[in-house]
N, CA, C and O atoms as CSV, one atom per row, in Angstrom:
chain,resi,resn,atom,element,x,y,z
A,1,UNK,N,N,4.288,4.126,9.215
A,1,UNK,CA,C,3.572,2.881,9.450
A,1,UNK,C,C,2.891,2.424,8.161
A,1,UNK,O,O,2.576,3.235,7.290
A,2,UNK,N,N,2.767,1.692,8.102
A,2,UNK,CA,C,2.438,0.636,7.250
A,2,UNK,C,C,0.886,1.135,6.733
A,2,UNK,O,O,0.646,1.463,5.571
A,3,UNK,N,N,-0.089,1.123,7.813
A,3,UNK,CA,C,-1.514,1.768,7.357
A,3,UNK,C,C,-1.737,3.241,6.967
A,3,UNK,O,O,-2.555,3.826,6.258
A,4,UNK,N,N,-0.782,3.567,7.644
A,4,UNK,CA,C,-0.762,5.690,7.343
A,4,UNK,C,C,0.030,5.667,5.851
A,4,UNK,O,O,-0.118,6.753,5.291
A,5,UNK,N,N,0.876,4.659,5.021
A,5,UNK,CA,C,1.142,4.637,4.065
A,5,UNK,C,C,0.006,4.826,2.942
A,5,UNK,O,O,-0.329,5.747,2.198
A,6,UNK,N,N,-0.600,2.966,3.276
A,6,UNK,CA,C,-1.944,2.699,2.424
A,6,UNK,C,C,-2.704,3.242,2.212
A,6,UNK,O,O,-3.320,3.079,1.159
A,7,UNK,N,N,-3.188,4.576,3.518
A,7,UNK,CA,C,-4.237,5.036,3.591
A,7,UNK,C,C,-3.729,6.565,2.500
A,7,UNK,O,O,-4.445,6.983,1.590
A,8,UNK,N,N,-2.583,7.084,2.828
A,8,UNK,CA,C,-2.191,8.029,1.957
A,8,UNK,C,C,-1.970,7.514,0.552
A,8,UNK,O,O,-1.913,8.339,-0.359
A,9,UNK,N,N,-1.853,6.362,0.323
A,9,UNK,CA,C,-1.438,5.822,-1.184
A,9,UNK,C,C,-2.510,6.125,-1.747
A,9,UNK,O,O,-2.396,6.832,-2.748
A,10,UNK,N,N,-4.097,5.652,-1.261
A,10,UNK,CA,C,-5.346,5.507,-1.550
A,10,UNK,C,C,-5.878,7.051,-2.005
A,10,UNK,O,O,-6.605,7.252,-2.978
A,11,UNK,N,N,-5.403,8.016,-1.164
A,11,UNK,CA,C,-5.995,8.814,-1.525
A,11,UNK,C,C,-4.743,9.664,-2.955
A,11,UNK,O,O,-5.102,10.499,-3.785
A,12,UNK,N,N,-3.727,9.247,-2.842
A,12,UNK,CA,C,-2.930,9.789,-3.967
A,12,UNK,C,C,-3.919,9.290,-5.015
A,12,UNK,O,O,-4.691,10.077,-5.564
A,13,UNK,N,N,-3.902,8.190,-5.253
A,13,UNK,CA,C,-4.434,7.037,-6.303
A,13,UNK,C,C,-5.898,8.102,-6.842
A,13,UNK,O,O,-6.226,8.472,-7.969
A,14,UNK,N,N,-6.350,8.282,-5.864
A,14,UNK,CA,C,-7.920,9.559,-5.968
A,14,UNK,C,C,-7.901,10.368,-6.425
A,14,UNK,O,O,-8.824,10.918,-7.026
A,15,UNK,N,N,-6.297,10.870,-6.216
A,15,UNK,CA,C,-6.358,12.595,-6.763
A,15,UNK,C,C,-5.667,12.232,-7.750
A,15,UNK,O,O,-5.752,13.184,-8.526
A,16,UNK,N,N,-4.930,11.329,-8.292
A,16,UNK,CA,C,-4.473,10.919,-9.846
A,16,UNK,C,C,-5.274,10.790,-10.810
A,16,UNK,O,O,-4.968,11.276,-11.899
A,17,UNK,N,N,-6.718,9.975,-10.600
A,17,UNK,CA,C,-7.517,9.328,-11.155
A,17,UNK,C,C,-7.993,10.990,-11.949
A,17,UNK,O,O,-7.935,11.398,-13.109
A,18,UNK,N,N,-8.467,11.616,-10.620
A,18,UNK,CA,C,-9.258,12.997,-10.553
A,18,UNK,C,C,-8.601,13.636,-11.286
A,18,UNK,O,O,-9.241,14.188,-12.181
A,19,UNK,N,N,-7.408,13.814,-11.275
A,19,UNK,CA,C,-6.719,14.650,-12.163
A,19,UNK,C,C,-6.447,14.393,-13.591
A,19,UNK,O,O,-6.029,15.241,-14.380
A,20,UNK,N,N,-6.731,13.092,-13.882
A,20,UNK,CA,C,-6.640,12.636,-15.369
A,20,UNK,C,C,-7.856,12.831,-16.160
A,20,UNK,O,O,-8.124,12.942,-17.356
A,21,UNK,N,N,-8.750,12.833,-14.605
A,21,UNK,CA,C,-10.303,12.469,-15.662
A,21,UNK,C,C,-10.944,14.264,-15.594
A,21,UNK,O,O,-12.032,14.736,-15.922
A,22,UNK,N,N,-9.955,14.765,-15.138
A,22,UNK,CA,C,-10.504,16.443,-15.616
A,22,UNK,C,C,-9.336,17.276,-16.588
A,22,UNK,O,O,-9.175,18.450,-16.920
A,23,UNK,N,N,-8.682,16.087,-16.822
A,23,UNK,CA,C,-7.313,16.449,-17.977
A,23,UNK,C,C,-6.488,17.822,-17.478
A,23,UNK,O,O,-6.458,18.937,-17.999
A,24,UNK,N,N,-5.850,17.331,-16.305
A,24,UNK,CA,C,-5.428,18.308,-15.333
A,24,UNK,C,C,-3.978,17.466,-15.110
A,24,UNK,O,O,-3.790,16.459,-14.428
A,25,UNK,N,N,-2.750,18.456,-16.160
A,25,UNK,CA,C,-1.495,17.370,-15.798
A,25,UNK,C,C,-0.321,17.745,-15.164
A,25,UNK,O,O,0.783,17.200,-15.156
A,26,UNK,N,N,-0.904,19.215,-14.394
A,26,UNK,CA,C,0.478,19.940,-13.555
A,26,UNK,C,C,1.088,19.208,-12.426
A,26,UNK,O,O,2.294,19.100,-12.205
A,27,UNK,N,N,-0.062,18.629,-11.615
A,27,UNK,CA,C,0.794,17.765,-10.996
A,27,UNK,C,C,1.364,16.028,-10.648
A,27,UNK,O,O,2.191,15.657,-9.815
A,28,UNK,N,N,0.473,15.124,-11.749
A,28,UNK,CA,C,0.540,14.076,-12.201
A,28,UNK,C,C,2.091,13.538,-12.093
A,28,UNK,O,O,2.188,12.460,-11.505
A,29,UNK,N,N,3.147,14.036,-12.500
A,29,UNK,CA,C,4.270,12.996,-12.263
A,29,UNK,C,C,4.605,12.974,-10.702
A,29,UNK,O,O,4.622,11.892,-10.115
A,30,UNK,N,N,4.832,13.987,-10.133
A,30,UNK,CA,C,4.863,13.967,-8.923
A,30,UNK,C,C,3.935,13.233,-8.085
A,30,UNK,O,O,4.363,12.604,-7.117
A,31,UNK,N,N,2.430,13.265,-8.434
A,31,UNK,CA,C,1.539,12.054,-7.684
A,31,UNK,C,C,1.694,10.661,-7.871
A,31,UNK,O,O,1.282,9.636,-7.326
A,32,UNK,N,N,2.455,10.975,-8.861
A,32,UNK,CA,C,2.710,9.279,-9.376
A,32,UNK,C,C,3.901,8.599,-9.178
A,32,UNK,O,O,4.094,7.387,-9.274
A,33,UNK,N,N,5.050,9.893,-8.761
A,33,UNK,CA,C,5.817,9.377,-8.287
A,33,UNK,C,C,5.652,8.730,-6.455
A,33,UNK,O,O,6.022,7.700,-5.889
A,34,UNK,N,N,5.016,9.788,-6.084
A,34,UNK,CA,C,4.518,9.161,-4.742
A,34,UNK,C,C,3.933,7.846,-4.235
A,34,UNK,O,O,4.105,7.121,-3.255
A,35,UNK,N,N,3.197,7.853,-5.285
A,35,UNK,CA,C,2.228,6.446,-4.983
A,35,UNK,C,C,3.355,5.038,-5.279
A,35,UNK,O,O,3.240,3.928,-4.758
A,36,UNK,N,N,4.625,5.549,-6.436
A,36,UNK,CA,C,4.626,4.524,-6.647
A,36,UNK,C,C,5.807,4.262,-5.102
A,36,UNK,O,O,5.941,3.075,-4.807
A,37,UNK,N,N,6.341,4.959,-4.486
A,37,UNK,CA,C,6.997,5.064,-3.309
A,37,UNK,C,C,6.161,4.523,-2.197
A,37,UNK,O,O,6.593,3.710,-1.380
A,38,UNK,N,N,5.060,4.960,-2.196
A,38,UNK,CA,C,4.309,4.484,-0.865
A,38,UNK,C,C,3.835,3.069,-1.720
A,38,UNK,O,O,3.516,2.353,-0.770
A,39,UNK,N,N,3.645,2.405,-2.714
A,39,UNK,CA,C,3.526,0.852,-2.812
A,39,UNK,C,C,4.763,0.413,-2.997
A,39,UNK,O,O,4.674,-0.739,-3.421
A,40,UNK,N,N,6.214,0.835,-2.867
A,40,UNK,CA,C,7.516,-0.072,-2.734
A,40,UNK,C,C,7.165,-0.164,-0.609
A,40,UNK,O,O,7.123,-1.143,0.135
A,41,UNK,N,N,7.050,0.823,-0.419
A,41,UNK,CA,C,6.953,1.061,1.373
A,41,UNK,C,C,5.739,0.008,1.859
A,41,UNK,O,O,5.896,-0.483,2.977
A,42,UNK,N,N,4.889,-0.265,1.323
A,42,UNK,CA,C,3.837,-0.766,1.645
A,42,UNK,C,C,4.427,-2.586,1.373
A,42,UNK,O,O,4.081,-3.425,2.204
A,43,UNK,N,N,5.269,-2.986,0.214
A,43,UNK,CA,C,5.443,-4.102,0.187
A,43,UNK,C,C,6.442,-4.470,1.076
A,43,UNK,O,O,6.601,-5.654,1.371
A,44,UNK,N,N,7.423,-3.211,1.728
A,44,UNK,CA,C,8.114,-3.663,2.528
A,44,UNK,C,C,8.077,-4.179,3.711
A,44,UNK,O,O,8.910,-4.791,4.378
A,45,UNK,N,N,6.771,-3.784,3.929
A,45,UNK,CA,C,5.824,-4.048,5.373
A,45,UNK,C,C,5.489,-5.240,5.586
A,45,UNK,O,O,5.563,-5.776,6.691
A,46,UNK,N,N,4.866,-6.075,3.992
A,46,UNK,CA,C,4.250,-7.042,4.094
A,46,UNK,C,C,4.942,-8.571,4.588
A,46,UNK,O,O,6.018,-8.940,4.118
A,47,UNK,N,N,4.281,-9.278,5.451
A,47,UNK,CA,C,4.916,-10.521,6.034
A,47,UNK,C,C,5.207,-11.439,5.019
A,47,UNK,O,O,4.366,-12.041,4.351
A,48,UNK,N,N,6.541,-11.538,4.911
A,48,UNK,CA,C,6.546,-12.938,4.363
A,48,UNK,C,C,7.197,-14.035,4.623
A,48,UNK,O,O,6.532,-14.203,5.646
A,49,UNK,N,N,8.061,-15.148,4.625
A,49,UNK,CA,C,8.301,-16.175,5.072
A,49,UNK,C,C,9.031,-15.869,6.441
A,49,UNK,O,O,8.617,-16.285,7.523
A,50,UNK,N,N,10.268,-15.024,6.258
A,50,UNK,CA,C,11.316,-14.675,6.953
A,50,UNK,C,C,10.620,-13.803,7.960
A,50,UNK,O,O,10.824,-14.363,9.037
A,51,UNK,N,N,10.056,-12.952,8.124
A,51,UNK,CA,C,9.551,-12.281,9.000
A,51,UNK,C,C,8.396,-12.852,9.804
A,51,UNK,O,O,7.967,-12.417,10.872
A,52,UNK,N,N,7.952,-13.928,9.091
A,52,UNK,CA,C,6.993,-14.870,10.263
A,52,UNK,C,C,7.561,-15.625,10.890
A,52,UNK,O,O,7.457,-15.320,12.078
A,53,UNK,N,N,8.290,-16.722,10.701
A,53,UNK,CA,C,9.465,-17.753,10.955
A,53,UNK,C,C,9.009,-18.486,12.001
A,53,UNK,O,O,8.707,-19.678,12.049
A,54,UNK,N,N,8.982,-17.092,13.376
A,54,UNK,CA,C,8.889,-17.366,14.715
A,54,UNK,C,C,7.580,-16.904,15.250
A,54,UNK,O,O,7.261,-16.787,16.433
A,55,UNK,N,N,7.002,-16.705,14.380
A,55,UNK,CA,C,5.409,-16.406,14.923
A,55,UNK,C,C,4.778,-17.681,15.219
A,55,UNK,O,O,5.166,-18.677,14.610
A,56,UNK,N,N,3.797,-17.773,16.133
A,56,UNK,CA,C,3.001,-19.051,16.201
A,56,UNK,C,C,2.014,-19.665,14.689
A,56,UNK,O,O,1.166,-18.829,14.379
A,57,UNK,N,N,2.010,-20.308,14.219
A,57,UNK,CA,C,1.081,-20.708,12.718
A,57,UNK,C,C,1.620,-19.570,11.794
A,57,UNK,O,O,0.914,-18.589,11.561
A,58,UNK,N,N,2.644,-19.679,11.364
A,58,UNK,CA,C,3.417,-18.415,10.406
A,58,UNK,C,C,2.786,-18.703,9.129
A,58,UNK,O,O,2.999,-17.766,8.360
A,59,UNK,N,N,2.147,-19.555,8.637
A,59,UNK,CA,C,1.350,-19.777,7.478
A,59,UNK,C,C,0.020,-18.961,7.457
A,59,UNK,O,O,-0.568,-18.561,6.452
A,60,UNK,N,N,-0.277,-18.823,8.530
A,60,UNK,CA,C,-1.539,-17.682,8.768
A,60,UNK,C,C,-1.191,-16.110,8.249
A,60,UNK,O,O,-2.032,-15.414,7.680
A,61,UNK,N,N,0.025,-15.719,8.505
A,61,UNK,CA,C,0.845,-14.361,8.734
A,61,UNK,C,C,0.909,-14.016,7.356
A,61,UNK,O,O,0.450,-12.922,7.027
A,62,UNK,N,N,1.553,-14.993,6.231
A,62,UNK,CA,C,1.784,-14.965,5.152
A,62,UNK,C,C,0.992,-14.190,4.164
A,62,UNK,O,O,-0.158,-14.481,3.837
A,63,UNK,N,N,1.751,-13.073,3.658
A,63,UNK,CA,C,0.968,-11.955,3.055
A,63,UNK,C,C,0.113,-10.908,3.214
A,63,UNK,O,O,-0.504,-10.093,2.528
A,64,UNK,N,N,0.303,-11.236,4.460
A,64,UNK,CA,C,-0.487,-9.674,5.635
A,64,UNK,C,C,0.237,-8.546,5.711
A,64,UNK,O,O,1.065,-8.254,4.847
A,65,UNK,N,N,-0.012,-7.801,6.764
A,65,UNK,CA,C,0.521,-6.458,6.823
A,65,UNK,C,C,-0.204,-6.139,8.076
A,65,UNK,O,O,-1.364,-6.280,8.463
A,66,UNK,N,N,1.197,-5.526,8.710
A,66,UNK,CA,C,1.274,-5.379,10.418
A,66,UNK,C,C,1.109,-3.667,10.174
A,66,UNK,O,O,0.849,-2.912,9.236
A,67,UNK,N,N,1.466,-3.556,11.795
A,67,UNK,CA,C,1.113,-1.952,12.139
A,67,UNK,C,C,2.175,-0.879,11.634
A,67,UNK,O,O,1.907,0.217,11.141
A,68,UNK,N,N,3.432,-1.418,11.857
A,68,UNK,CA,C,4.084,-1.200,11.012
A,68,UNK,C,C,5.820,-2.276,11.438
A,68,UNK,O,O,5.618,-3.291,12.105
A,69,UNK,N,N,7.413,-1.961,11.009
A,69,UNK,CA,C,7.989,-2.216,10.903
A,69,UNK,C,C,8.566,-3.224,11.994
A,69,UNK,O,O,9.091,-4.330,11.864
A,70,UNK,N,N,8.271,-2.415,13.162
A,70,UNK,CA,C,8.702,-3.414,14.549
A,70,UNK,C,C,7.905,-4.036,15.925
A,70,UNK,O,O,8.297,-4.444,17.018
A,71,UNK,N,N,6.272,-3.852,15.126
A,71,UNK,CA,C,5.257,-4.190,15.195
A,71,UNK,C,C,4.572,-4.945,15.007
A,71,UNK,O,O,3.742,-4.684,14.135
A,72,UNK,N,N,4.464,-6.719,15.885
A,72,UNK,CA,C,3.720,-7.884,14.673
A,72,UNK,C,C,1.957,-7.682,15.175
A,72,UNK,O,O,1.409,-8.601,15.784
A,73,UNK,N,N,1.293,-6.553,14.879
A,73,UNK,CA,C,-0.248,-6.344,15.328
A,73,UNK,C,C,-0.953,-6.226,13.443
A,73,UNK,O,O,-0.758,-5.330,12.621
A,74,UNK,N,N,-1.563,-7.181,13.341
A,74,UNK,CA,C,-2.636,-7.209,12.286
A,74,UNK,C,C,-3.967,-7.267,12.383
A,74,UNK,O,O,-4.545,-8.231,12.885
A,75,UNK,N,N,-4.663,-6.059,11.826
A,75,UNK,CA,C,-6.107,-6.352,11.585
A,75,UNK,C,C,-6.454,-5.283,10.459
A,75,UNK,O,O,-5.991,-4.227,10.029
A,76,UNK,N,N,-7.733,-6.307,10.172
A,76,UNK,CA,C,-7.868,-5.956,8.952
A,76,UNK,C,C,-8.665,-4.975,8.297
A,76,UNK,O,O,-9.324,-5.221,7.286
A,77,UNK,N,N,-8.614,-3.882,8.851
A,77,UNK,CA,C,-8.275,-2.594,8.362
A,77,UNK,C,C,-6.838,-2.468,7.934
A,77,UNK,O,O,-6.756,-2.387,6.709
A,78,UNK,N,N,-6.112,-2.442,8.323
A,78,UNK,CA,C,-4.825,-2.277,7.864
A,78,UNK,C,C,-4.394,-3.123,6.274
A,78,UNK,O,O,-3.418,-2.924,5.550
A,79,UNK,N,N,-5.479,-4.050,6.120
A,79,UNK,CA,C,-5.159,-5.360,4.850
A,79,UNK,C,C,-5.890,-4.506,3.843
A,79,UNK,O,O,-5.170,-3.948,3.015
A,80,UNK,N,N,-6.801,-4.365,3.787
A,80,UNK,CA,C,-8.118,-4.020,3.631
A,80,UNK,C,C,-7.463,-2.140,2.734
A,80,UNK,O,O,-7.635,-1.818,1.558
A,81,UNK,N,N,-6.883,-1.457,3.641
A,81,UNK,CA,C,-6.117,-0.603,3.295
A,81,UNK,C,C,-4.855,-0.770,2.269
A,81,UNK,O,O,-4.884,-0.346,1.114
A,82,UNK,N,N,-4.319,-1.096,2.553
A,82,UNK,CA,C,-3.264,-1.913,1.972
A,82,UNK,C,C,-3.217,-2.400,0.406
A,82,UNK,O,O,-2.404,-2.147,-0.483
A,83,UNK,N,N,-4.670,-3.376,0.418
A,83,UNK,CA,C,-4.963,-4.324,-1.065
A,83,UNK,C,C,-5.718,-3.088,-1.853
A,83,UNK,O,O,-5.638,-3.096,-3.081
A,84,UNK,N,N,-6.687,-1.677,-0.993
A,84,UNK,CA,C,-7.353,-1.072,-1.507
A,84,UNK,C,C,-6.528,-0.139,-2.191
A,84,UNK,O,O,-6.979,0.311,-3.244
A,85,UNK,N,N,-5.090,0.354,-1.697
A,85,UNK,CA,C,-4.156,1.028,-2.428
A,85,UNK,C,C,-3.454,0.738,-3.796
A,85,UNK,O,O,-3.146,1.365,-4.810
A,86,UNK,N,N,-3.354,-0.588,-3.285
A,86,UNK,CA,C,-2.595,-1.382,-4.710
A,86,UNK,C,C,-3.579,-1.660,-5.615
A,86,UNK,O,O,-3.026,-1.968,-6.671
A,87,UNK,N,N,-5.132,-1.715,-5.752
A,87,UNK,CA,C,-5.623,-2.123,-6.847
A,87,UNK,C,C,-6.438,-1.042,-7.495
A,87,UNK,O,O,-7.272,-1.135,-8.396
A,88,UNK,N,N,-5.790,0.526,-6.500
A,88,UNK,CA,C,-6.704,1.396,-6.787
A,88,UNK,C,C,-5.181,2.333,-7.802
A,88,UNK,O,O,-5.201,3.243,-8.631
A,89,UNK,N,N,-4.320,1.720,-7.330
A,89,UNK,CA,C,-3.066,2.195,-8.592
A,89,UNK,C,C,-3.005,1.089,-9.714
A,89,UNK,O,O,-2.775,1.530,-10.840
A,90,UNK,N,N,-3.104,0.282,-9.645
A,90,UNK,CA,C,-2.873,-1.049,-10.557
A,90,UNK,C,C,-3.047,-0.317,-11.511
A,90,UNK,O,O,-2.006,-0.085,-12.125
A,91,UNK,N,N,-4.310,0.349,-12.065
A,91,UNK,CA,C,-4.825,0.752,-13.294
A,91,UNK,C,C,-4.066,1.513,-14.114
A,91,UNK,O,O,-4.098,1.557,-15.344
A,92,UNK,N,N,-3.229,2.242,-13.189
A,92,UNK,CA,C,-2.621,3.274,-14.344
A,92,UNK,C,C,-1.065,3.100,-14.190
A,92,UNK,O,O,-0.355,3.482,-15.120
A,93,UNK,N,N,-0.454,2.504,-12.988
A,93,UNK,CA,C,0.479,1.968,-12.578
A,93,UNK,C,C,0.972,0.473,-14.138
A,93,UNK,O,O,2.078,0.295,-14.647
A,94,UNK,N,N,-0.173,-0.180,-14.398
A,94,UNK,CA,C,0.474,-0.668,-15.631
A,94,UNK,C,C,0.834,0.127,-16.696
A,94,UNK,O,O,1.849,-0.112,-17.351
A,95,UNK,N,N,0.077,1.077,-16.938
A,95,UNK,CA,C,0.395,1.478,-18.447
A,95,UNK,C,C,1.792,2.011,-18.141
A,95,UNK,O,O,2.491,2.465,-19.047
C-alpha cells in the first residue's frame, strides 16, 4: 500500500541520514537503494489525470495518494506521509 510504503521510505530516509552523520557506510547503498524503490512505488500510487477521469471533481484528486492500488480512499495522513518521504530523501537523493 501506498502509506506502508511512505511510512517505511521515511524511516529508511532516518536511518540513511543517521548513518552518514555517524560516518557509518556498511549499509548505505542498500538503504539507498530501497528508498529509491519505495519513491518509484510511491509515485506509482499517485493520482493523476487517467486514474481520476471518472471520479466525481477529478481536479480535486490530482496529485494525491490513495490507500493503495485498487483503492480510491484518501486522507491525509497518507499525503502527509507520502510528501514527508520524498522531501526527507530529496537531500541526498540529488547528489
Amino acid at each position: 500500500s501506498s502509506p506502508a510504503a511512505a511510512t517505511r521510505t521515511e524511516g529508511l530516509a532516518a536511518a540513511y541520514k543517521l548513518c552518514k552523520k555517524a560516518n557509518y557506510d556498511g549499509d548505505l547503498r542498500n538503504i539507498f537503494e530501497s528508498i529509491k524503490l519505495g519513491i518509484n512505488f510511491q509515485l506509482q500510487t499517485q493520482y493523476g489525470p487517467a486514474s481520476v477521469m471518472y471520479f466525481g471533481d477529478p481536479q480535486r484528486f490530482i496529485g494525491s495518494f490513495g490507500s493503495n492500488l485498487t483503492e480510491a480512499t484518501i486522507r491525509i495522513d497518507f499525503l502527509q506521509h507520502n510528501m514527508s518521504s520524498f522531501l526527507n530523501s530529496y537531500e541526498f537523493i540529488e547528489d
